[in-house]
Backbone bond lengths (Angstrom), bond angles and torsions (degrees), N, CA, C in turn:
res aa  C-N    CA-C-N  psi(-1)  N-CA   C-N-CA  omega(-1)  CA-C   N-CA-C  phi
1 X - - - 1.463 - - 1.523 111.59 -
2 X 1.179 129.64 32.31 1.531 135.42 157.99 2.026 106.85 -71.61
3 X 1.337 97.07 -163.45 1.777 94.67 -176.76 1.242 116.68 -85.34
4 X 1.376 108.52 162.42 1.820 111.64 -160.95 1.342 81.20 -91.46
5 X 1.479 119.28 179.18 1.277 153.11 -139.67 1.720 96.14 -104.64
6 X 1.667 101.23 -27.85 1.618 85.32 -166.79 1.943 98.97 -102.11
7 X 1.084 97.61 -6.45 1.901 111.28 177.55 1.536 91.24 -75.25
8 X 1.187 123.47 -58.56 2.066 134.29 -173.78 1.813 79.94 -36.58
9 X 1.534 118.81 -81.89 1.735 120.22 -166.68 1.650 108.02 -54.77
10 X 0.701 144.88 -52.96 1.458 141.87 176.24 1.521 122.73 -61.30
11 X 1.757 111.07 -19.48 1.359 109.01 156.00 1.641 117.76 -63.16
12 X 1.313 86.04 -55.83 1.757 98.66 -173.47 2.030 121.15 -67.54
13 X 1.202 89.31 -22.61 1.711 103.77 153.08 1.645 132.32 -91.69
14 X 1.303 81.61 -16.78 2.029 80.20 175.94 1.290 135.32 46.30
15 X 1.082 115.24 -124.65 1.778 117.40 176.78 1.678 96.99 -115.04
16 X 1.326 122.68 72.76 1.434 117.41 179.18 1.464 84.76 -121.32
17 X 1.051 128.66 19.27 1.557 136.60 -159.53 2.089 82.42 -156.41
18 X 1.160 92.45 139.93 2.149 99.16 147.60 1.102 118.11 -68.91
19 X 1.396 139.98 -32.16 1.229 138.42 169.99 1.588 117.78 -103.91
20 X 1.475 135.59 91.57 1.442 97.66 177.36 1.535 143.43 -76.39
21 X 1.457 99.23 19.56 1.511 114.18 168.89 1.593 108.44 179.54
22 X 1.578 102.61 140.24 1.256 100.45 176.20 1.812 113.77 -104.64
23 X 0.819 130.11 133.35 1.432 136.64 171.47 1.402 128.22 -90.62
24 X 1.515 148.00 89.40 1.335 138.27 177.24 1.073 107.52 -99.34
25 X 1.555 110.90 169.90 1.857 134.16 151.91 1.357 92.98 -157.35
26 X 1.783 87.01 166.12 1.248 113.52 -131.46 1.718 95.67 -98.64
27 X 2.070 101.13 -11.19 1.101 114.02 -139.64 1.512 101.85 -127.78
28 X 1.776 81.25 -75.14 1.627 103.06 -168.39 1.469 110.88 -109.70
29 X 0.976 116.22 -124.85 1.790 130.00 -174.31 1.799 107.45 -145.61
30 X 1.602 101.03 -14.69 1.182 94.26 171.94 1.931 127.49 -79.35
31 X 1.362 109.54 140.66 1.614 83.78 -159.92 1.603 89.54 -136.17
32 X 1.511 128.97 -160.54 1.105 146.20 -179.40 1.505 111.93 -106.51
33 X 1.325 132.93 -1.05 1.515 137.66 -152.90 1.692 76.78 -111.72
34 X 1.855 112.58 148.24 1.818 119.87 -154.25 2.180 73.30 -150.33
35 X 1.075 106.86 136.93 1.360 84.35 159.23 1.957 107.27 -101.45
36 X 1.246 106.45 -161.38 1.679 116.63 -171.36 1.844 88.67 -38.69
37 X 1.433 105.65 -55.56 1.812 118.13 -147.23 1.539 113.76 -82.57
38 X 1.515 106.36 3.45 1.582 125.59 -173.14 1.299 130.45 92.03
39 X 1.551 99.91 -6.37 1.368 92.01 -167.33 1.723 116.94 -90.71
40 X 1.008 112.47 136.40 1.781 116.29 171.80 1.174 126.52 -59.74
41 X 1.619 117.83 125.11 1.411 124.20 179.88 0.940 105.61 -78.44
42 X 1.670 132.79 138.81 1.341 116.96 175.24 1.295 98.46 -101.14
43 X 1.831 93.53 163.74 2.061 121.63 -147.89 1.666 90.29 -87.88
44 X 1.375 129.64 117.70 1.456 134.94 164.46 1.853 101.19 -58.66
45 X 1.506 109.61 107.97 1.726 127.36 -164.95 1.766 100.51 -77.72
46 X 1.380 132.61 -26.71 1.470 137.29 -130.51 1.771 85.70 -114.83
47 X 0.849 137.45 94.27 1.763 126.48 151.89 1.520 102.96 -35.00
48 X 1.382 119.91 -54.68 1.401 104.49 -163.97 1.959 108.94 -76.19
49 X 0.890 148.01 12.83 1.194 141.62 155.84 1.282 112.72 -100.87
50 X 1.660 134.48 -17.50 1.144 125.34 165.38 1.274 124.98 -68.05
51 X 1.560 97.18 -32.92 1.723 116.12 -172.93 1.578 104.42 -63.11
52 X 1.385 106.99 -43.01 1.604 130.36 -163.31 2.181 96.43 -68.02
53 X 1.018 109.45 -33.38 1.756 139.46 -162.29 1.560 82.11 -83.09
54 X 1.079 137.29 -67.59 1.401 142.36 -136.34 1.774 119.94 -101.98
55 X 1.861 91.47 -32.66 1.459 98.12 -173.13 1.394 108.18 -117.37
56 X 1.391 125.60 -30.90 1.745 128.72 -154.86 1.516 103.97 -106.77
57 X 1.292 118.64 141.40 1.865 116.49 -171.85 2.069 79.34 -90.73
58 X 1.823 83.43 140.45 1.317 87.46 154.34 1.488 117.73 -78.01
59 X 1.732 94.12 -174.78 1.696 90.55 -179.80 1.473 90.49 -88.44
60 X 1.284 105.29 -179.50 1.704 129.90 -170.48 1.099 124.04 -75.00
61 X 1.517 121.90 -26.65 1.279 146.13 152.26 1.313 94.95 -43.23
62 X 1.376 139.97 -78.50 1.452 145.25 -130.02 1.383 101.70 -98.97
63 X 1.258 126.33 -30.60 1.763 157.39 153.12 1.895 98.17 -15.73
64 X 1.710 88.05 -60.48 1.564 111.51 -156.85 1.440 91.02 -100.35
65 X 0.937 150.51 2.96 1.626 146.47 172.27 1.423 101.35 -92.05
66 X 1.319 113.25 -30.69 1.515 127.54 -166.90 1.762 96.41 -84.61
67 X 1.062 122.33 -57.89 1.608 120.80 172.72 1.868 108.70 -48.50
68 X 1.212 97.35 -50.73 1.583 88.18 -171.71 1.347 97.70 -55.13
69 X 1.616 110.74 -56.10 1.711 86.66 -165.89 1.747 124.36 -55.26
70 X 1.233 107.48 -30.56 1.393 95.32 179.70 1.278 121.65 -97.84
71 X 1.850 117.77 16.46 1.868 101.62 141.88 1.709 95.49 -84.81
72 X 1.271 140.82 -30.72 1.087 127.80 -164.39 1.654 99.74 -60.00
73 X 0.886 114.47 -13.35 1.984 111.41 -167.98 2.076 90.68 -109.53
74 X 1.308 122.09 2.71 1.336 103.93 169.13 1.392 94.67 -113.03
75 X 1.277 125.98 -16.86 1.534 116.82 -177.98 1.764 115.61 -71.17
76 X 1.431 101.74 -15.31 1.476 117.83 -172.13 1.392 107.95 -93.33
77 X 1.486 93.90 -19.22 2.018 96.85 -162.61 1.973 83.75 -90.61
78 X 1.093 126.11 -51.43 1.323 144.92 -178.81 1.815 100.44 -33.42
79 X 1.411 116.12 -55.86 1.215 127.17 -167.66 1.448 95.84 -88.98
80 X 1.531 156.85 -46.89 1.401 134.06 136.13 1.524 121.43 2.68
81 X 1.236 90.68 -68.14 1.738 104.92 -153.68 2.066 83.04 -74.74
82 X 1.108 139.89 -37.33 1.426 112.71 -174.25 1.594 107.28 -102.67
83 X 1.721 121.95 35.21 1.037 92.01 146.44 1.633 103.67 -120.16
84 X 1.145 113.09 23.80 2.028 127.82 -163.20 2.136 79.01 -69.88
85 X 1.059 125.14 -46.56 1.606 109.46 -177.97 0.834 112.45 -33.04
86 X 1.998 114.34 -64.27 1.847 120.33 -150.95 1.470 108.81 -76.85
87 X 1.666 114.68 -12.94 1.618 127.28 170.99 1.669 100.38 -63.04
88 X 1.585 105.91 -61.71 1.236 106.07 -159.94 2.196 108.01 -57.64
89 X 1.524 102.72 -45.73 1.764 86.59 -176.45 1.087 97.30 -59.90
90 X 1.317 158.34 -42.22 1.155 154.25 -152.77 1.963 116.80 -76.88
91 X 1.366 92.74 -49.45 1.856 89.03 164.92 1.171 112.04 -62.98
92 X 1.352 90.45 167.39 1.788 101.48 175.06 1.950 95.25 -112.84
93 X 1.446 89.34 134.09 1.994 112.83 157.50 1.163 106.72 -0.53
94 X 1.578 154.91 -73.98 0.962 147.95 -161.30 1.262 104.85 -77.43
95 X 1.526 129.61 -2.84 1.775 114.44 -168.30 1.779 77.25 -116.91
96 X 1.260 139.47 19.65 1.888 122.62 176.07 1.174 104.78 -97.77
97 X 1.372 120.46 -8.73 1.728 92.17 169.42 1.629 111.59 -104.58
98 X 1.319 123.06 -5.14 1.742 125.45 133.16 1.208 111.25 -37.71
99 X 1.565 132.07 -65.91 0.948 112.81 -175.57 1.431 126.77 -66.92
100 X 1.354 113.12 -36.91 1.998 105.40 163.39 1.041 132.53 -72.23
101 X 1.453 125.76 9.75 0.997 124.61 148.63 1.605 116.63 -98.72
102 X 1.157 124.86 5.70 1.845 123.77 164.20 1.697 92.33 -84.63
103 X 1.090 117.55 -40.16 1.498 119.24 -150.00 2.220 96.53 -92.00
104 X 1.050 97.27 -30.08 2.030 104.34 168.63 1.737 79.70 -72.92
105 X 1.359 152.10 -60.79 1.217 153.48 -165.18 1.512 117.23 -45.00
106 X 1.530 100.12 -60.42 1.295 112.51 -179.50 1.993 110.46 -70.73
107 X 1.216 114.04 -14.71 1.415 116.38 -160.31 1.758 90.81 -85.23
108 X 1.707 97.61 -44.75 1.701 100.02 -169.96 1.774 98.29 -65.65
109 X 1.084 140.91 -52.34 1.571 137.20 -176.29 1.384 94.84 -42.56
110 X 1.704 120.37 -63.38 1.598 119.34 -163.03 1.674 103.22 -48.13
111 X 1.254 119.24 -55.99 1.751 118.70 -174.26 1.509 99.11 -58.93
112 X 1.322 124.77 -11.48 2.165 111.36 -169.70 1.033 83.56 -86.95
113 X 1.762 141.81 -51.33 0.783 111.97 -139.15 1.926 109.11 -109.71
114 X 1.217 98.83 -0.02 1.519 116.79 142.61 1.721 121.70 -44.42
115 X 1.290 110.60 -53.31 1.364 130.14 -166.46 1.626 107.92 -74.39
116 X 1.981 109.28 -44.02 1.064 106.01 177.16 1.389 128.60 -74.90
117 X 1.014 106.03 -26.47 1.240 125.62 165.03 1.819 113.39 -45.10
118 X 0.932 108.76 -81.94 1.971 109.15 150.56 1.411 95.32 -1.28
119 X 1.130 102.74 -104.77 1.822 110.43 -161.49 1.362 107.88 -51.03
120 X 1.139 161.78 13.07 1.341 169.18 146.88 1.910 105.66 -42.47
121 X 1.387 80.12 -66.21 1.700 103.00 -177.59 1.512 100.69 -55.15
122 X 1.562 132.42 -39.55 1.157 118.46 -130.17 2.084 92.02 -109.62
123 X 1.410 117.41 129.00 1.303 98.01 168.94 1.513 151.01 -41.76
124 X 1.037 131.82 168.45 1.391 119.86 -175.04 1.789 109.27 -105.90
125 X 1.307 128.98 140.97 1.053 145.77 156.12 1.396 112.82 -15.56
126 X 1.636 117.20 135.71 1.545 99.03 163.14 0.784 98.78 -148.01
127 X 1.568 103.63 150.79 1.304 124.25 -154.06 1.858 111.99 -111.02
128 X 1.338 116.77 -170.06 1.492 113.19 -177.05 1.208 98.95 -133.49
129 X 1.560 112.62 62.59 1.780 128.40 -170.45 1.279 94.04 -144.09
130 X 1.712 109.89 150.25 1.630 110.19 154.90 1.810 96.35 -92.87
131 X 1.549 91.54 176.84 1.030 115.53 -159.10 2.157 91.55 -85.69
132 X 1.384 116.71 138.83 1.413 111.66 -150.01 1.799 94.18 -85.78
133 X 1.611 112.50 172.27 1.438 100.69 176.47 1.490 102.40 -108.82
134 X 1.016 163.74 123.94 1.666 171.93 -22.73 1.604 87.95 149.09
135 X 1.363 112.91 106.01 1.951 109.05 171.15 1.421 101.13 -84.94
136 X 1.205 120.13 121.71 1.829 123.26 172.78 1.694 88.67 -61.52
137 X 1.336 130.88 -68.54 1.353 141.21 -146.61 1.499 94.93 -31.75
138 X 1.404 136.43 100.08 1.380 118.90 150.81 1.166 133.32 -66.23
139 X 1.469 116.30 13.50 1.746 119.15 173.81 2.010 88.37 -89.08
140 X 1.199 117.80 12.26 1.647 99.14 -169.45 1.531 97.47 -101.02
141 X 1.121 131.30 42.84 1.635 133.05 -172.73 1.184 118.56 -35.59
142 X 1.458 104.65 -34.83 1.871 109.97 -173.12 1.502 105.14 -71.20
143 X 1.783 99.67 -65.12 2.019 119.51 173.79 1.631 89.63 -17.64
144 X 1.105 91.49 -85.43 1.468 98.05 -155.84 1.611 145.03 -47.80
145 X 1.661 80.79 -30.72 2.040 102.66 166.32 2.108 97.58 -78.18
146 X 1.279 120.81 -18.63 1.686 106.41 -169.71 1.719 86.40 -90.19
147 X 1.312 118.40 -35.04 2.050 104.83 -177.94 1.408 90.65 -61.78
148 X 1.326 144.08 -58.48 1.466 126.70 -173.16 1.123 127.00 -64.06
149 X 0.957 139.45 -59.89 1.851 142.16 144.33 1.570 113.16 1.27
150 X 1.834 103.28 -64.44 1.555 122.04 -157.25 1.393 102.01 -62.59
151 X 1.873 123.56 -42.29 1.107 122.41 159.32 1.752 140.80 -59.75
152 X 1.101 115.36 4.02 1.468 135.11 -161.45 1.598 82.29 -97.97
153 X 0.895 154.93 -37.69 1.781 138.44 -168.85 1.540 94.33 -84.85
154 X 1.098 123.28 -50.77 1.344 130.03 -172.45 1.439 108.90 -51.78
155 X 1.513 122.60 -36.39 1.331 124.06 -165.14 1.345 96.82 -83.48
156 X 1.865 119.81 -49.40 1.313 112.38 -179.82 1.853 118.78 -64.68
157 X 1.281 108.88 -34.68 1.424 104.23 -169.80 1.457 100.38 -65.74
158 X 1.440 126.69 -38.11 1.933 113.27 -171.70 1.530 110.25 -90.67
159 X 1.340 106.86 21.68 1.496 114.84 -157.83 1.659 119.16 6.38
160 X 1.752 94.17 84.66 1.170 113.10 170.08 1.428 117.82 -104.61
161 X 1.582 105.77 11.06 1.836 110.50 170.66 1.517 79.74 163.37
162 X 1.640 99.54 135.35 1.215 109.75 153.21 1.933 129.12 -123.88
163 X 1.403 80.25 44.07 1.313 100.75 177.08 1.438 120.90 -132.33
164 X 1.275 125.22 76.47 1.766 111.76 -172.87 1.387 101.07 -124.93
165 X 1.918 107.85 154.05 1.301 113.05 165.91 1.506 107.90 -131.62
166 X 1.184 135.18 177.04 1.546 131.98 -169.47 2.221 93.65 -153.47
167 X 0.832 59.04 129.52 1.807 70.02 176.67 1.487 120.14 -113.92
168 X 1.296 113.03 86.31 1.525 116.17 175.38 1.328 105.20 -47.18
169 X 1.625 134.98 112.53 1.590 128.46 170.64 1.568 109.97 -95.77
170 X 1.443 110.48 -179.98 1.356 117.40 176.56 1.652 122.59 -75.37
171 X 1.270 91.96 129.53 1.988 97.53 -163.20 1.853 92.63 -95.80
172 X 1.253 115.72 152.45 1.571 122.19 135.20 1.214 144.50 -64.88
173 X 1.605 153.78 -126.23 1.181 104.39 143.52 1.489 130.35 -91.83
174 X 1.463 93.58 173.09 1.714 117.23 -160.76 1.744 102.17 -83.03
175 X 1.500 121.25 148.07 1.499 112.87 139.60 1.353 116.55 -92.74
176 X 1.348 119.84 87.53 1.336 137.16 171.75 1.552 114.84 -120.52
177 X 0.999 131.46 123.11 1.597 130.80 170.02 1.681 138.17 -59.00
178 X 1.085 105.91 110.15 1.488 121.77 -153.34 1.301 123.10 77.37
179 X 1.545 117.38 34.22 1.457 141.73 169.82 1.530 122.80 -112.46
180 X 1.246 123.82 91.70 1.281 119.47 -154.28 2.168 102.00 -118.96
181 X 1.671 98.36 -27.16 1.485 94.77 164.12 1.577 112.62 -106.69
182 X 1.574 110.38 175.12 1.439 114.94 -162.72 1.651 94.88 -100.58
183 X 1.804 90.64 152.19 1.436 100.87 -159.65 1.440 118.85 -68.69
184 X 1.654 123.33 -10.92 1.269 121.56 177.76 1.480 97.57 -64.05
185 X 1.500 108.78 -53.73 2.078 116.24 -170.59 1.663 96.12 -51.49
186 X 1.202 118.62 -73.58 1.646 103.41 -165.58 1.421 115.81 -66.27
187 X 1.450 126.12 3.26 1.521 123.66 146.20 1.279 108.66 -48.56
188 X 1.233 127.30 -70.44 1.520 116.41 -179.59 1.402 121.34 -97.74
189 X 1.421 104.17 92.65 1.292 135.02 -151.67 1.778 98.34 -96.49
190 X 1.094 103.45 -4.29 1.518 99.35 -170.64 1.782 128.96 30.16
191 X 1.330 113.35 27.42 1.113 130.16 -171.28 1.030 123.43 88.50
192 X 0.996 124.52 17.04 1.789 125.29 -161.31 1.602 96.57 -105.44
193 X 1.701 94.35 130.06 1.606 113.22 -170.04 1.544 95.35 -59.00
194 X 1.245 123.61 -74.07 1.655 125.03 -158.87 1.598 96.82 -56.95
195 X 1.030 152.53 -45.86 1.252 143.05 147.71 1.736 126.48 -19.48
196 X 1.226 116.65 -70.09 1.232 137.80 -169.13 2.092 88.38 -83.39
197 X 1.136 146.39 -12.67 1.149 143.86 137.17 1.400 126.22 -59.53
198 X 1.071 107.81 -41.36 1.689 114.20 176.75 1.734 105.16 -77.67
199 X 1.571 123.53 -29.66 1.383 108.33 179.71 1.157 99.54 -88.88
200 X 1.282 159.99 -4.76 1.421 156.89 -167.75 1.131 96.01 -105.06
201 X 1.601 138.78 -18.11 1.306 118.05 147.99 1.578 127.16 -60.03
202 X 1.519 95.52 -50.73 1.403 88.98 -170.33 1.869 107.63 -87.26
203 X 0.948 127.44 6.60 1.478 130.14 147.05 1.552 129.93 -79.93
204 X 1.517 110.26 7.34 1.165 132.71 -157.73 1.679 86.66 -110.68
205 X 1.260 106.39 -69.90 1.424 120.32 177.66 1.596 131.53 -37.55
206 X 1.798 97.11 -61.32 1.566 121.27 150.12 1.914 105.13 -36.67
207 X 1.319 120.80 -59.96 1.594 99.22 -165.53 2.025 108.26 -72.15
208 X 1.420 83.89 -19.34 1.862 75.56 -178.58 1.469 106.92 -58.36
209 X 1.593 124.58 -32.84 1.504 127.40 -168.32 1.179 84.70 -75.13
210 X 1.323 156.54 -19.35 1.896 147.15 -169.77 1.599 85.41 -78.65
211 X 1.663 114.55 -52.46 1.205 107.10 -159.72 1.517 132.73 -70.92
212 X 1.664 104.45 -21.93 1.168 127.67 161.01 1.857 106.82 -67.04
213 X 1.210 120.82 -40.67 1.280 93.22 173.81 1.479 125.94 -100.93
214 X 1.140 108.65 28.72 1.638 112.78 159.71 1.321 98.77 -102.93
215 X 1.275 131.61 -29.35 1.657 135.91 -164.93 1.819 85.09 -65.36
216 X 1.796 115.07 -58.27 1.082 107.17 -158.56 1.875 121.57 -65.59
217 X 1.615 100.23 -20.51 1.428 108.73 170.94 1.049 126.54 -61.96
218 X 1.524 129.22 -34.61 1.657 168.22 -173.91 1.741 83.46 -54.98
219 X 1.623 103.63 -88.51 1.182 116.25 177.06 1.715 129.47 -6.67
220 X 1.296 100.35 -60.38 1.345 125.44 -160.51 1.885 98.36 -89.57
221 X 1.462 98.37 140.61 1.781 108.79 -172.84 1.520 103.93 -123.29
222 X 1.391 103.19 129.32 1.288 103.53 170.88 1.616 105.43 -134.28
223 X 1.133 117.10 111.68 1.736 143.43 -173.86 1.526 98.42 55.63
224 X 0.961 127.40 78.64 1.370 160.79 -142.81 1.809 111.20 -17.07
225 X 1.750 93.99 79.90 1.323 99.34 -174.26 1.801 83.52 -160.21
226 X 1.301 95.28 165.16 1.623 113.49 -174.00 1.665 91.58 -68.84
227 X 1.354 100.54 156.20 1.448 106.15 171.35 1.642 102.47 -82.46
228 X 1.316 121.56 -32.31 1.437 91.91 -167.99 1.561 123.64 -82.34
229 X 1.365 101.22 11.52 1.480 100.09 -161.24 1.942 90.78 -92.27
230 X 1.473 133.46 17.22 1.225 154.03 -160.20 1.221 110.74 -147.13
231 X 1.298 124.72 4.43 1.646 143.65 -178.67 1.563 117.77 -126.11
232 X 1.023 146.30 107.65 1.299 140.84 152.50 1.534 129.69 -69.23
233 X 1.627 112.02 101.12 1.787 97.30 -166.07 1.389 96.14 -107.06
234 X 1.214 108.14 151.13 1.460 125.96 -173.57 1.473 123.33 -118.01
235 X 1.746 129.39 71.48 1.282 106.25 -155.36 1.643 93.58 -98.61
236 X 1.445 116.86 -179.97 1.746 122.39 156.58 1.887 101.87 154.95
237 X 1.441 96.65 -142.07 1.108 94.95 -161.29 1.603 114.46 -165.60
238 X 1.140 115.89 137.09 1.674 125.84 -154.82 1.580 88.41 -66.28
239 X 1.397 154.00 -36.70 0.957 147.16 -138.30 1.922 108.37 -114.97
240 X 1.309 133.03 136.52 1.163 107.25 -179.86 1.324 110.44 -98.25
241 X 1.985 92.46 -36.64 2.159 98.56 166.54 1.334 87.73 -121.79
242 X 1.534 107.79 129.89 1.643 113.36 178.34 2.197 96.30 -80.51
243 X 1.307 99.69 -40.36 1.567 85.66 -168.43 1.361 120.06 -58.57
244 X 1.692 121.84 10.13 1.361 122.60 165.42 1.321 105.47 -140.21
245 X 1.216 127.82 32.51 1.433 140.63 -176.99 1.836 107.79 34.39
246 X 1.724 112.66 47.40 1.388 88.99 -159.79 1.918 84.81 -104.29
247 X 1.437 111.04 154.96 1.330 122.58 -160.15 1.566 112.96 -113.63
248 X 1.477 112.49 24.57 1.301 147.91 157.28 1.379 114.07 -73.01
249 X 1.913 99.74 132.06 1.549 92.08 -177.37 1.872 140.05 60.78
250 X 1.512 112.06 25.34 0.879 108.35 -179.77 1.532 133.59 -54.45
251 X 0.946 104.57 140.51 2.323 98.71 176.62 1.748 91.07 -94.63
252 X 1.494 70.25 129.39 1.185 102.35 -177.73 1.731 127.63 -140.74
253 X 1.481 129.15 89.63 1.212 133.58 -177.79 1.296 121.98 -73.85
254 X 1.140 133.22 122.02 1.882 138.99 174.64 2.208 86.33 -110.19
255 X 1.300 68.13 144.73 1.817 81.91 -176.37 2.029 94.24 -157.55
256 X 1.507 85.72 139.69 1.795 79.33 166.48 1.593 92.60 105.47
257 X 1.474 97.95 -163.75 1.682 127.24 160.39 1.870 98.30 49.74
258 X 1.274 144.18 40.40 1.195 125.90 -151.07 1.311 133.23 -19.61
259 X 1.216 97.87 67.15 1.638 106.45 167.24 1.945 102.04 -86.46
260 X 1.256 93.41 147.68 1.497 92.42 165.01 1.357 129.94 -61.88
261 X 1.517 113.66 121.80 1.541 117.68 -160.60 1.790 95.31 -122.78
262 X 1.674 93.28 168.68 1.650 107.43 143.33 1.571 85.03 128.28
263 X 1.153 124.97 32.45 1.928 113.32 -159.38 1.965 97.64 -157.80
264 X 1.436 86.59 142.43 1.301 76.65 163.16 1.746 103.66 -120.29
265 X 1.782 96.34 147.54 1.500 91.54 172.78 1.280 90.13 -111.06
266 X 1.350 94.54 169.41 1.512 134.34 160.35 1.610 139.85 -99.82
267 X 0.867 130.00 108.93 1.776 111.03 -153.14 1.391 91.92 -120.22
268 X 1.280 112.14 178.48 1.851 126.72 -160.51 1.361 96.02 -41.96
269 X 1.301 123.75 132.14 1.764 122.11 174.35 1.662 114.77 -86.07
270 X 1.403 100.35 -21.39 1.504 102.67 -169.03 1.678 119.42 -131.87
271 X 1.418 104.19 15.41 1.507 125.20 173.02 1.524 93.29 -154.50
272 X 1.664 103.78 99.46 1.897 111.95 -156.01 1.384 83.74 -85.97
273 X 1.575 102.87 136.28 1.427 113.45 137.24 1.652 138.17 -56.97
274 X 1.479 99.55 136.18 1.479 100.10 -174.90 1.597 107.31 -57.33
275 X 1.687 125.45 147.20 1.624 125.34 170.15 1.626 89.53 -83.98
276 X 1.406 132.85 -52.58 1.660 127.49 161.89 1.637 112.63 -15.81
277 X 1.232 108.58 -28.88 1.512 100.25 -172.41 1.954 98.47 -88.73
278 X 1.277 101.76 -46.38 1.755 92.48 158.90 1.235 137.72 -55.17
279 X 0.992 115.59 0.36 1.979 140.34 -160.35 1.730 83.99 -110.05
280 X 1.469 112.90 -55.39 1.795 110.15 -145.26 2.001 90.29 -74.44
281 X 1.373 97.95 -39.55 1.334 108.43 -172.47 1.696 114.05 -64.43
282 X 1.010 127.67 -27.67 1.841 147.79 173.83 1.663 98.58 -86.46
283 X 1.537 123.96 -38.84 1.402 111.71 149.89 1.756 125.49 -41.66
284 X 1.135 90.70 -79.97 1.615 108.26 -176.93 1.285 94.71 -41.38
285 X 1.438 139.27 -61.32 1.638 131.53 -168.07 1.544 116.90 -50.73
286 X 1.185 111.46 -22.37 1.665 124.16 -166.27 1.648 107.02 -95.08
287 X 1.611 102.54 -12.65 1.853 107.26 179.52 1.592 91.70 91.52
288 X 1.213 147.45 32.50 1.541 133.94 178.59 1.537 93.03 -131.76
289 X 1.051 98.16 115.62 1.808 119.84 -173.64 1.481 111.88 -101.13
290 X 1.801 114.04 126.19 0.931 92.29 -159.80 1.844 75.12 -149.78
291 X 1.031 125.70 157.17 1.667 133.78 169.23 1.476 110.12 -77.12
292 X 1.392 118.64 -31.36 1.244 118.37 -165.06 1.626 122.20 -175.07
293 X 1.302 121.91 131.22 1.123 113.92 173.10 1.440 121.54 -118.75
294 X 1.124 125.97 163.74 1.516 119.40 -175.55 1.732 111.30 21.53
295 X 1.514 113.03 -128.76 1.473 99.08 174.71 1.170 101.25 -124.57
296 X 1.829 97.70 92.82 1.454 95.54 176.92 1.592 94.99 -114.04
297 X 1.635 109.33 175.52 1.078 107.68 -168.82 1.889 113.49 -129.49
298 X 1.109 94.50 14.29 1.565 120.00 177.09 1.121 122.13 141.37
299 X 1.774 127.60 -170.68 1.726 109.81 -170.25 1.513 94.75 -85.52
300 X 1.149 91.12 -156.74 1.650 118.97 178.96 1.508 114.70 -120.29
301 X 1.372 123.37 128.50 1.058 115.64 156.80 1.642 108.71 -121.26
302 X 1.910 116.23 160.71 0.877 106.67 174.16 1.797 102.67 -135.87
């Protein structure tokens, strides 16, 4: 529970982007993004408020509600930082490097919200999209993963973040055809054909939305080249057999980023390779140098 892989790139990119990372689900708010200190960002669920966030100027009223709050959050950080002295005579030696790290804490918030502030002033991107409609129905699993997807070219082409992840979560049941139990139950299918038929539909479905959003990256040109060949997408899945939750062997697709494609490898089956070592290696490709991530044990080549 340290920081996810896509928080590590969005530190080291910052606000060179308006957003330095975007976070979705499909579902909830719970997501895969950890910052440095562990804690989880939660995934913005609504296409239509991101779209609204990303593409449409508020009004001026709300413009200026938005400034107050964030001197109101430096006037607070300001009054922190001058009483961090009367803390410090007062702790004892072993509690001061707690305190420099609240106060390295409080310094990094003061520069975000320095930074955000910047883009406030500056207009927003526009795009040649309507604004998407948000399906409440959570039996619509597919709807709802293609409104998140469909927006992912849009974010990379106006580079309004070049950092996003989307977290397919666990549905109840699905409106999918010839799907009648919910997809956590026919995960653990215990072998059972009509089971393990009904999730290969709706895992069938799920990769067409992968395929739609590489189709939609393809689409899109940036200095007259495909966007995805300037994108690294990373889809798969924490589990390698969900019906015994064992975390061996994961499938795992890299698409994009011109890495050399068209193959599948196979790596040690029974002394697992680290996925950290796919993380350190998608580091290094991006220019962010790093010795090590999670417990990886070097890059990858294939």
């Amino acid at each position: 529970n340290t920081i996810s892989v896509d928080q590590m790139v969005a530190g080291q990119l910052g606000y060179a982007t308006r957003f330095p990372s975007i976070v979705l689900g499909s579902h909830l708010q719970q997501s895969q993004s950890y910052t440095s200190g562990g804690v989880m960002i939660p995934a913005e669920t609504s296409p239509a408020k991101l779209f609204a966030k990303l593409f449409l100027e508020g009004k001026p009223d709300e413009v200026r509600a938005e400034k107050r709050r964030l001197d109101q959050g430096k006037s607070i950080l300001d009054q922190l930082k001058s009483q961090t002295d009367a803390v410090r005579r007062r702790a004892s030696r072993s509690d001061h490097h707690l305190l420099n790290d609240y106060l390295e804490s409080v310094c990094r918030t003061e520069k975000s919200i320095g930074e955000v502030q910047g883009w406030l002033d500056k207009p927003k991107p526009t795009v040649d999209a309507e604004q998407p409609q948000d399906i409440p129905n959570i039996q619509e699993l597919i709807g709802r993963i293609e409104l998140l997807v469909d927006l992912v070219p849009l974010i990379v082409q106006t580079d309004s973040s070049r950092v996003i992840s989307i977290m397919i979560q666990d549905h109840g049941p699905l409106n999918i055809e010839g799907v009648s139990q919910p997809h956590h139950i026919l995960s653990h299918h215990g072998q059972d054909k009509e089971k393990i038929g009904q999730l290969q539909r709706i895992e069938t479905e799920i990769l067409k939305c992968f395929a739609r959003l590489l189709g939609g990256l393809k689409e899109k040109q940036e200095s007259g080249r495909e966007l995805l060949k300037s994108t690294s997408v990373l889809f798969g899945s924490n589990l390698g057999n969900a019906n015994s939750h064992d975390t061996n062997n994961l499938p795992i697709i890299l698409a994009g980023g011109n890495y050399k494609h068209g193959g599948f490898v196979e790596f040690e089956k029974n002394s697992n390779t680290q996925l950290s070592n796919l993380f350190l290696t998608m580091l290094a490709k991006m220019g962010i140098e790093s010795e090590s991530f999670g417990q990886s044990t070097g890059v990858l080549s294939w």
